[in-house]
MARBA-3410 file (N, C-alpha, C, O; in Angstrom, 1 decimal):
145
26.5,41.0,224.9,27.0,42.1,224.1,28.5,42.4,224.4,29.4,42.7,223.7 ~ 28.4,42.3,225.5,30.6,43.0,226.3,31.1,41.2,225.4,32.1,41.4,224.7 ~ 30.8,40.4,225.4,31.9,39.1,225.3,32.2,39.6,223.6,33.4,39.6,223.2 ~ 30.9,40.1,222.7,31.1,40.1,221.9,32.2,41.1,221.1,32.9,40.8,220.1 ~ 32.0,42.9,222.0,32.7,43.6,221.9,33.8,43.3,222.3,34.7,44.2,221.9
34.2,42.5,223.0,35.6,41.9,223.6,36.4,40.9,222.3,37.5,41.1,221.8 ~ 35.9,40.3,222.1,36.2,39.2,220.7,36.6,40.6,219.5,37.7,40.7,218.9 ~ 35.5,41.5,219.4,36.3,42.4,218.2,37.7,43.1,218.6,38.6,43.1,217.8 ~ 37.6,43.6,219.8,38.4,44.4,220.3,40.2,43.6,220.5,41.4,44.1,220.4 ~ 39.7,42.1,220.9,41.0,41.3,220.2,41.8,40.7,218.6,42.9,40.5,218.1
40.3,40.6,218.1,40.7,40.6,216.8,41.7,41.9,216.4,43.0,41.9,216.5 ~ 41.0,42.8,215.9,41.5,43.9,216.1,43.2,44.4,216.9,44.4,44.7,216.5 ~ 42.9,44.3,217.6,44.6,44.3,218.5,45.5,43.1,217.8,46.6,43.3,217.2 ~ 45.1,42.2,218.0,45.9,40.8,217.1,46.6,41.2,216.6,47.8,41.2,216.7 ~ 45.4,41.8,215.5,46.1,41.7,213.5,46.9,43.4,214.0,48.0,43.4,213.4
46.8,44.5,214.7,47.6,45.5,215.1,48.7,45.1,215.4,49.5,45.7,214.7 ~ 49.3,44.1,216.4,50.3,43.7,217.0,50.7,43.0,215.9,51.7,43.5,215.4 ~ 50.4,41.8,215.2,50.6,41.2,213.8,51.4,42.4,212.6,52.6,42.5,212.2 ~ 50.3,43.1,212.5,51.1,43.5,211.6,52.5,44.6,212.0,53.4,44.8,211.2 ~ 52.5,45.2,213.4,53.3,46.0,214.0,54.9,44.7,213.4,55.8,45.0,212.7
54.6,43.6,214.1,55.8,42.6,214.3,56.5,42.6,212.6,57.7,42.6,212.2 ~ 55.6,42.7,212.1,56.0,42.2,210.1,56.8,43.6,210.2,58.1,43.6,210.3 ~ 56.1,44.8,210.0,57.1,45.9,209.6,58.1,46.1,210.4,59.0,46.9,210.2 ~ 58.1,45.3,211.3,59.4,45.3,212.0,60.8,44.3,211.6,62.0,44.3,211.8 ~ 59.7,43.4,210.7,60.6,42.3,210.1,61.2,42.8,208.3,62.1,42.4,207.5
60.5,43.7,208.3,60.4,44.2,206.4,61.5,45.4,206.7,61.1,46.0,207.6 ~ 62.5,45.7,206.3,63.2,47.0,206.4,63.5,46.9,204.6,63.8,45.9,203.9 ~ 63.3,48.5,204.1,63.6,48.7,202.8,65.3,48.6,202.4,66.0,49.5,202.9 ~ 66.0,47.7,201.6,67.0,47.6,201.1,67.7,49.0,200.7,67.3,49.8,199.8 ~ 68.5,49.1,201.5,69.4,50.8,201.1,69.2,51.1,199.9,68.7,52.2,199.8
69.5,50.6,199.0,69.1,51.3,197.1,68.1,51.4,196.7,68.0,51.6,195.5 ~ 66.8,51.3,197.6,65.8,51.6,197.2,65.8,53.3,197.3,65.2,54.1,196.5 ~ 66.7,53.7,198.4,66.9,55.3,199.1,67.6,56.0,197.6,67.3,57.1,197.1 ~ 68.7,55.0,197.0,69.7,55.7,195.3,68.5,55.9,194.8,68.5,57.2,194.8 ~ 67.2,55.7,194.2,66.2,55.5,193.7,65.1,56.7,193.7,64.8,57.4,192.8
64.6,56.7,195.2,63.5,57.2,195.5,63.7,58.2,196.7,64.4,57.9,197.6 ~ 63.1,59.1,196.7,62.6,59.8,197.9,62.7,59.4,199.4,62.7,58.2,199.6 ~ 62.8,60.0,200.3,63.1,58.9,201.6,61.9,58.8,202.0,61.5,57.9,202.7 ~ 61.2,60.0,201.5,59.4,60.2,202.0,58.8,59.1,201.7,58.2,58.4,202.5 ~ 58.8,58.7,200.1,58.3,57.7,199.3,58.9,56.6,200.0,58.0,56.1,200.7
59.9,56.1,200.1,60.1,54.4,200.9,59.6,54.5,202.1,58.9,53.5,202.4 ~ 59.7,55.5,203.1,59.1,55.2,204.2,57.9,55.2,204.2,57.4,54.4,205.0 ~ 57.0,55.9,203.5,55.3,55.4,203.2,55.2,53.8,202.8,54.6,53.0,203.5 ~ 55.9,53.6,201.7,56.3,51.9,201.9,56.2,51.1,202.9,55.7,49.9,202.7 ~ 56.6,51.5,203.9,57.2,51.0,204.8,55.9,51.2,206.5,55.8,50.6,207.6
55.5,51.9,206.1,53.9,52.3,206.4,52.7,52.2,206.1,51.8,52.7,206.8 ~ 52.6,51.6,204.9,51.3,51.8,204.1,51.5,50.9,202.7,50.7,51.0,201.8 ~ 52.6,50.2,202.7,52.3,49.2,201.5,53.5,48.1,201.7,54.4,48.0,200.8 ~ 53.5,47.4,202.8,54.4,46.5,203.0,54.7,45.9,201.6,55.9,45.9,201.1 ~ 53.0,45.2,200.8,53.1,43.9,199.6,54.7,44.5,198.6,55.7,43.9,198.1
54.0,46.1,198.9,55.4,47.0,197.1,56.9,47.0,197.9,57.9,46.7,197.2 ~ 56.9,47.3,199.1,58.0,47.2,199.7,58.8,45.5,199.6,59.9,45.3,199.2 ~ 58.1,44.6,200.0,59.0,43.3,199.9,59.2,42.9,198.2,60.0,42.1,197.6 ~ 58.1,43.7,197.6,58.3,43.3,195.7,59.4,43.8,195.8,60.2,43.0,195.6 ~ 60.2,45.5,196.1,61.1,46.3,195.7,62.3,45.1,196.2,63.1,44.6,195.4
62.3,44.9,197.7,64.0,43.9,198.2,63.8,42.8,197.0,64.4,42.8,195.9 ~ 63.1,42.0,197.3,63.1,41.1,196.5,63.5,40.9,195.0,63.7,39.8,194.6 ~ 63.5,42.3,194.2,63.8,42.2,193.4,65.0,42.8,193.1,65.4,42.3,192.1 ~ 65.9,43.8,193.8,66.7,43.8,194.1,68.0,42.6,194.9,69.2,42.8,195.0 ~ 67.5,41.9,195.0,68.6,40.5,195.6,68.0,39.0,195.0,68.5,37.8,194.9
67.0,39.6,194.8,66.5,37.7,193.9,66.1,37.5,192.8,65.8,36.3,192.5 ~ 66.2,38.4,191.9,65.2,38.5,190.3,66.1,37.9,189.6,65.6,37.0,188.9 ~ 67.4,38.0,189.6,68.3,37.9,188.8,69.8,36.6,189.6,70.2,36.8,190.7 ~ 70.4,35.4,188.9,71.4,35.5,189.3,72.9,35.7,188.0,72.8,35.7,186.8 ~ 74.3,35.8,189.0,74.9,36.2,188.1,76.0,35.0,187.4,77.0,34.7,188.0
75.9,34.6,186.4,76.7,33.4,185.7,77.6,34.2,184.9,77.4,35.4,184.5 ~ 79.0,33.4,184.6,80.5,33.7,184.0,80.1,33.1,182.8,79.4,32.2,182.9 ~ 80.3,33.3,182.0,80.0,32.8,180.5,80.8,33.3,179.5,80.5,34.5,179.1 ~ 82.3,32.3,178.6,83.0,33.0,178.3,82.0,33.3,176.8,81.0,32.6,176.4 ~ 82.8,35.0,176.0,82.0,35.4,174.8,81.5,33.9,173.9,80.2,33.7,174.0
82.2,33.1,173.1,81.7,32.3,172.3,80.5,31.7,173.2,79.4,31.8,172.7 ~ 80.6,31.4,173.9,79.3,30.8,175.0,77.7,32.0,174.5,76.6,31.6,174.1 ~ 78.0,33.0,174.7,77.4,33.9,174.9,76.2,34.0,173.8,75.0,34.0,174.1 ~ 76.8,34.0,172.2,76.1,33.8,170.9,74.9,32.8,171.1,74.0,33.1,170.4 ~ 74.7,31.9,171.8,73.5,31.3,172.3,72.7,31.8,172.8,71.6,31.4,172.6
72.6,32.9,173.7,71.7,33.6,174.6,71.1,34.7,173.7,71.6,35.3,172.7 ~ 70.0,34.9,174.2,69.1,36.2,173.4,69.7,36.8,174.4,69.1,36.7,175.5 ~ 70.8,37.6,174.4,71.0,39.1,174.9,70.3,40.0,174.7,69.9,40.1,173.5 ~ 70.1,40.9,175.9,70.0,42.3,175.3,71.3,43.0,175.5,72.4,42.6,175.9 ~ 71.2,44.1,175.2,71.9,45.4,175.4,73.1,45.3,176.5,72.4,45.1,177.4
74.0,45.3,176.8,74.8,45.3,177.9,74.8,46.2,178.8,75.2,47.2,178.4 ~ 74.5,46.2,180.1,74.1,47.0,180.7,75.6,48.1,180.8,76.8,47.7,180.8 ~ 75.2,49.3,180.8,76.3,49.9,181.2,76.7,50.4,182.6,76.0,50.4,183.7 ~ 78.0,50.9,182.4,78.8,50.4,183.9,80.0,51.2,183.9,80.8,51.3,183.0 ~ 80.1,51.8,185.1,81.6,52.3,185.6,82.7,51.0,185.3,82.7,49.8,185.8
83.5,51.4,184.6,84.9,50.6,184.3,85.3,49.9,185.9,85.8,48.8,186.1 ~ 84.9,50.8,186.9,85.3,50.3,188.4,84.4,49.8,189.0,84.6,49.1,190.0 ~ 83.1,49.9,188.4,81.9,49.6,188.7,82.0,47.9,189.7,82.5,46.9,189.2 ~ 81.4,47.8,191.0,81.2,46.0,191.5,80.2,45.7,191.5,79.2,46.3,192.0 ~ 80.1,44.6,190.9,78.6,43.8,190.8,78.0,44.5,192.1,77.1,45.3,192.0
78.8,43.9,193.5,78.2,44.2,194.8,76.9,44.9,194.5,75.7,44.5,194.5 ~ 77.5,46.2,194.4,76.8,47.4,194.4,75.6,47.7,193.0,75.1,48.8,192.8 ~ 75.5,46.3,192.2,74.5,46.6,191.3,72.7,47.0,191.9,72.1,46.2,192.7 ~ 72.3,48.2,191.3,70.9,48.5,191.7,70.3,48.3,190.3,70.9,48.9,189.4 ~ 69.4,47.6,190.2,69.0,46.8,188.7,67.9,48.2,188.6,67.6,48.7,187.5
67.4,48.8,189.9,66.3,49.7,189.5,66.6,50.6,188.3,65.9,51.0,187.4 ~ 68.0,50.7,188.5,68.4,51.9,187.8,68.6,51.9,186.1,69.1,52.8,185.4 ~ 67.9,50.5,185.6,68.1,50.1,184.4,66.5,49.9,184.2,65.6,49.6,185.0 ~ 66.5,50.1,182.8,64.9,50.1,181.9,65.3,48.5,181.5,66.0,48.3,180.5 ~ 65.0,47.7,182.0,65.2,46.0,181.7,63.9,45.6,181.2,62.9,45.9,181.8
64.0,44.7,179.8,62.6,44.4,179.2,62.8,42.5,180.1,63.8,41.8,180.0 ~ 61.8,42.3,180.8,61.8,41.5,181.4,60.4,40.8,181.2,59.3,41.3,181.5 ~ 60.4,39.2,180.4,59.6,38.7,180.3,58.9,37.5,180.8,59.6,36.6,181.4 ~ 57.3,37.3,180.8,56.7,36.8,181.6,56.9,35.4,181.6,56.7,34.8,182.6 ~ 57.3,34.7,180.4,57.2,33.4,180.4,58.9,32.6,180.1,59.0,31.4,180.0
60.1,33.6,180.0,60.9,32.8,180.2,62.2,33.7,180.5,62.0,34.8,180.0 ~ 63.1,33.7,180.9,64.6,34.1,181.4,65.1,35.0,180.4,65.4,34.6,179.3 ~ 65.5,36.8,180.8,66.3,37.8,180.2,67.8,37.7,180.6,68.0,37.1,181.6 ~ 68.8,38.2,180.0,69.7,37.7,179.9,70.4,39.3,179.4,70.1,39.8,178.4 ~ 71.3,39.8,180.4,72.5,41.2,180.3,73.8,40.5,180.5,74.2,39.5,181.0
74.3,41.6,179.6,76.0,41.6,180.1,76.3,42.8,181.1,75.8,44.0,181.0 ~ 76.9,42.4,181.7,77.4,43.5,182.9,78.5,43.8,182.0,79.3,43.1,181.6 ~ 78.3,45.4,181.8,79.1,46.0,180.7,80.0,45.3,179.5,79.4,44.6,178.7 ~ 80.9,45.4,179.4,81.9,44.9,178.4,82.5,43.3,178.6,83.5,42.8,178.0 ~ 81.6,42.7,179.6,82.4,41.3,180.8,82.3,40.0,180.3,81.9,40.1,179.1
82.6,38.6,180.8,82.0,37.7,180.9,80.9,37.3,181.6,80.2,36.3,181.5 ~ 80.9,38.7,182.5,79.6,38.2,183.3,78.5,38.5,182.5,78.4,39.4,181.7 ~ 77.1,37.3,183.1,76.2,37.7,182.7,75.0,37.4,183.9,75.0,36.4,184.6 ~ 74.1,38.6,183.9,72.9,38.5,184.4,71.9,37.8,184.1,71.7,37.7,182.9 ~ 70.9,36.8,185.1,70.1,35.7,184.4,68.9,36.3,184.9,68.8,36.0,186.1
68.0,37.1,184.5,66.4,37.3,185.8,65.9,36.1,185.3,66.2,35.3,184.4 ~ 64.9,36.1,186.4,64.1,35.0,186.6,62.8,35.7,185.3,62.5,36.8,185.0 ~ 62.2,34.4,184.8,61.1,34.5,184.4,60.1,35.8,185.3,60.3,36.1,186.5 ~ 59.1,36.3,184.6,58.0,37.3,185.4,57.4,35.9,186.1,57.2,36.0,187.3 ~ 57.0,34.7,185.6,56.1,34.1,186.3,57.3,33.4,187.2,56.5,32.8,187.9
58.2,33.1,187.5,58.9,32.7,188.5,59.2,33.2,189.6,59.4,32.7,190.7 ~ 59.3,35.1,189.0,59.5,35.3,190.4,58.3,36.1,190.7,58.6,37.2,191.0 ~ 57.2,35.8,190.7,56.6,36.1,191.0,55.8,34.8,191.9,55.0,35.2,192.8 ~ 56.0,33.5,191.7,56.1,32.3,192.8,57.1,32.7,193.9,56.7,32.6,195.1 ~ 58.1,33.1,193.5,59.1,34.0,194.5,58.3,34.7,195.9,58.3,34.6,197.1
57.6,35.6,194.6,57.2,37.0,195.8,56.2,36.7,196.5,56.0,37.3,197.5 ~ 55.3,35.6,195.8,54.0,35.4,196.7,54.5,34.4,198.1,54.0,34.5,199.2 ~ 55.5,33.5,197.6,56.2,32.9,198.8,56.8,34.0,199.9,56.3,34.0,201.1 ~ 57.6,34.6,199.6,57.7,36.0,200.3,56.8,36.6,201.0,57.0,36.6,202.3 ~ 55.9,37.2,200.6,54.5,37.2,201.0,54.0,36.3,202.3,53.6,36.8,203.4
54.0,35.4,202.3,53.3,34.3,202.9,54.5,34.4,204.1,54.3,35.1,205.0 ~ 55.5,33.9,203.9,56.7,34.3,204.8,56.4,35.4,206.3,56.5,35.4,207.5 ~ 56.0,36.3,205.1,55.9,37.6,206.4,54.3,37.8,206.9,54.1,38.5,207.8 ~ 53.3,37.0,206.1,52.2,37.2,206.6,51.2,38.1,205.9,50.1,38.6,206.4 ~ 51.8,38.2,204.6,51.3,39.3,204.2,50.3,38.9,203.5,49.8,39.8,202.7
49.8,37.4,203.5,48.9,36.9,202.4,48.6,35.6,203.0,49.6,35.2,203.6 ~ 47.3,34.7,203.0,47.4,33.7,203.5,48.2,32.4,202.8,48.7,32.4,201.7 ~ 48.2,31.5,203.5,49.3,30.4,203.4,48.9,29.8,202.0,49.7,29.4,201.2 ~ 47.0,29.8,201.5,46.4,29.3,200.6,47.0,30.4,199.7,47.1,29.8,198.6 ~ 47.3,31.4,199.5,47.4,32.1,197.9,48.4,31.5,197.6,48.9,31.7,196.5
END
């Protein structure tokens, strides 16, 4: 009976120390803070690792940014151009802060305000091969999903 209670009592501690190490490895991306509550990310950050690495992740990976002069452009289903401080730096783009119609089976497509730049997101089903790799990364899902 003790060997047995011994075996739980390690399992247990394991996956404690396991998961202690991950949220030590997960820190919420600063613009998640322009966004939300500090209450709200740090519960994130306590109690829902999976939404916490969806939020970075989609902030630095959903999307990349290509130069594309206007005539180039008329090929792309654009949408809407996003709007933007005249001083506005990519750098500092927080995509949260945009209502982006973002679809599952192939690549959305912004203009960063008035520019040649253009925003590429990834497909919904792309990055979400993304996020489950992410996932797996930190342990947050086994190696099989």
């Amino acid at each position: 009976m003790k060997t047995s209670q011994l075996i739980v009592f390690l399992l247990l501690f394991t996956g404690t120390v396991s998961m202690a190490q991950t949220k030590s490895l997960i820190t919420p991306d600063q613009r998640l803070y322009d966004i939300y509550e500090k209450d709200l990310v740090d519960n994130l950050v306590e109690k829902n690792l999976n939404l916490l690495v969806y939020y970075n992740l989609f902030l630095t990976e959903s999307f990349d940014v290509i130069e594309l002069p206007a005539d180039k452009q008329e090929s792309l289903k654009l949408y809407t151009s996003l709007e933007v401080a005249v001083d506005a730096k990519l750098t500092d783009l927080n995509v949260l802060n945009y209502n982006l119609e973002l679809k599952d089976d192939e690549e959305s497509f912004y203009r960063w305000g008035n520019s040649n730049t253009i925003l590429r997101f990834k497909s919904g089903r792309d990055f979400n091969e993304l996020y489950n790799e992410a996932r797996r990364t930190y342990g947050l899902i086994s190696q099989n999903n």
